[in-house]
C-alpha positions as CSV (number, residue, x, y, z in Angstrom):
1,X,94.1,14.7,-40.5
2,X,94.0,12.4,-43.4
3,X,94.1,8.6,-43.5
4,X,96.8,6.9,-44.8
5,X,98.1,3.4,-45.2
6,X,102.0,2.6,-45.6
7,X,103.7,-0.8,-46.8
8,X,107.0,-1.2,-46.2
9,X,109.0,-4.1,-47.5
10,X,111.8,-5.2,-45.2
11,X,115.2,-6.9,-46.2
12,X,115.2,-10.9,-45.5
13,X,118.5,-10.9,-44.1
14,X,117.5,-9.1,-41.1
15,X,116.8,-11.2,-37.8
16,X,113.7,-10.7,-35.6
17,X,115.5,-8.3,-32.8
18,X,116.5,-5.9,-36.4
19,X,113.0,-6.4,-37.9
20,X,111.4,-5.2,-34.4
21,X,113.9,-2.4,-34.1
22,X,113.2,-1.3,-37.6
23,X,109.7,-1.4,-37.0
24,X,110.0,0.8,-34.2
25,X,112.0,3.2,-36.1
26,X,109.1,3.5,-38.3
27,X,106.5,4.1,-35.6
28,X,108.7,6.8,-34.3
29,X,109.3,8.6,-37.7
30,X,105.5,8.1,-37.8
31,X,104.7,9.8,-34.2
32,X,107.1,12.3,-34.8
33,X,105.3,13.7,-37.9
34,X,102.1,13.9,-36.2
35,X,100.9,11.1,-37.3
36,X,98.0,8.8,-35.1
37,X,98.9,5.1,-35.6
38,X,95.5,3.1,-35.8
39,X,97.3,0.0,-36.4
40,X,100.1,-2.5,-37.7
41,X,99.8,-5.6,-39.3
42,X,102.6,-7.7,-40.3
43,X,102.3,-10.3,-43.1
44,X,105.2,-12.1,-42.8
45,X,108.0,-13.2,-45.6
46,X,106.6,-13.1,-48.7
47,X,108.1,-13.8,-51.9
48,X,108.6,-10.9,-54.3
49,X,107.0,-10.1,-57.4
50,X,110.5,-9.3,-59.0
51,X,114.1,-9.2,-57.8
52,X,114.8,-6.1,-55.4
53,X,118.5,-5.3,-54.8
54,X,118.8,-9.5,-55.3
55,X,116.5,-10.5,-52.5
56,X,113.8,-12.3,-53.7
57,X,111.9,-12.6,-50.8
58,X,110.5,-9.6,-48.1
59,X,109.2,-8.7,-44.9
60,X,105.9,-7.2,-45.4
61,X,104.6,-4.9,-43.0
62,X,101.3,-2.5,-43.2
63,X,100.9,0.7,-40.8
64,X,97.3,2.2,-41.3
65,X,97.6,6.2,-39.8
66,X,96.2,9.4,-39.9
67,X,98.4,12.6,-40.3
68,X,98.1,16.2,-41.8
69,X,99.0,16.3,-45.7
70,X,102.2,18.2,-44.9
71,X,104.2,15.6,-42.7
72,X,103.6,12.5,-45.8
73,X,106.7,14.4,-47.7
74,X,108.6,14.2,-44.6
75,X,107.7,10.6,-43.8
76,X,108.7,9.2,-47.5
77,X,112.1,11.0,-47.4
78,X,113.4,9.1,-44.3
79,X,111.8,6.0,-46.0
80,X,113.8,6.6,-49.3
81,X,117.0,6.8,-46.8
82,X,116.6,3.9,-44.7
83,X,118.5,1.5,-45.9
84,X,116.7,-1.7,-44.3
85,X,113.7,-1.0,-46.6
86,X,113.7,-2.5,-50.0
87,X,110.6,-0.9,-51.2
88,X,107.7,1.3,-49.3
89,X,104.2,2.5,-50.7
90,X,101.8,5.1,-49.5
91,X,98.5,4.8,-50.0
92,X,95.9,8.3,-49.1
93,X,91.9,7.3,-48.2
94,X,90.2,10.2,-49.5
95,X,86.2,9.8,-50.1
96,X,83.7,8.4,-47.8
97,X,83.7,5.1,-48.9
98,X,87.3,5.0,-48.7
99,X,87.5,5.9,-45.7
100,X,85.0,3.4,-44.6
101,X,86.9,0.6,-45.8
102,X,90.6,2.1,-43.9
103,X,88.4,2.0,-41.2
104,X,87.2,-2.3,-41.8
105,X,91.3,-2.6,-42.7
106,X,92.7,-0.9,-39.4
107,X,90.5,-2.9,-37.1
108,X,89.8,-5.8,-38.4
109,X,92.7,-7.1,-40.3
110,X,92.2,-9.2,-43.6
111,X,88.5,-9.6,-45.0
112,X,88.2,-13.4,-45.5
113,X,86.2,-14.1,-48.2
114,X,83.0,-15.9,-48.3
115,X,83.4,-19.9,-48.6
116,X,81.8,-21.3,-51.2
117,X,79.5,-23.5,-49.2
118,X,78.3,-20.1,-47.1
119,X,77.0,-19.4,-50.8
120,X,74.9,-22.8,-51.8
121,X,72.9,-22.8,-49.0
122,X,72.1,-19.0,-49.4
123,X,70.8,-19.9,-52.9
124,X,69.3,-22.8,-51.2
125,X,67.6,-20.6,-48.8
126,X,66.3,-18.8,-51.7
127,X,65.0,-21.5,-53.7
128,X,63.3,-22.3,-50.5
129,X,61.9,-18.9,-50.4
130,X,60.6,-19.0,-54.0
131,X,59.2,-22.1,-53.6
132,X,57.1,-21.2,-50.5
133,X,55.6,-18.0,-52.6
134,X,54.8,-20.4,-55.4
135,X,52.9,-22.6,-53.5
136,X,51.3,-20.0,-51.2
């Protein structure tokens, strides 16, 4: 089993009960292909980088899975056919670190990144540190 992540971009136009049905539909093409869903994230409406089919706006979802090579060609053809999606994207893990970091993304969500005051006092701290060899 390999690990995979999978964006799919939702029309706007759908309401919440269509969204939710749609994202079942997914998890079941998922499942059916052997696939082990580790987890789902949904990022909301987002506006799109260019116009798709003249939406300009999508519903951004994220499934990270694991499933054997040989049900991905599967997966991506009922994708292509689904109507509903405006735009999908595999993405395979394959080295260590790679793998490491599907791992961070399917448990943990978004990495925040460090704030910029988390920063001055670790060069404060360091300064400190310096400082205290200096005079020691």
């Amino acid at each position: 089993m390999r690990h995979y992540e999978l964006l799919i971009i939702l029309k706007p136009t759908l309401t919440e009960e269509e969204v939710k049905a749609k994202v079942d539909f997914v998890k079941e093409v998922l499942e059916k292909n052997q696939a082990q869903i580790a987890s789902l994230q949904d990022l909301g409406m987002r506006k799109l980088g260019y116009e798709i089919d003249k939406h300009q706006r999508g519903h951004y979802f994220v499934f990270y899975y694991k499933a054997p090579p040989s049900s991905i060609a599967e997966i991506e053809r009922i994708m292509r056919i689904t109507e509903e999606i405006l735009r999908f994207l595999t993405v395979k893990y394959e080295n260590k670190k790679e793998i490491k970091q599907w791992e961070i993304l399917s448990t943990k969500g978004k990495i925040e990144p460090q704030k910029p005051e988390k920063i001055e006092q670790k060069e404060e701290k360091e300064t400190q540190t310096e400082g205290e060899k200096a005079q020691g």
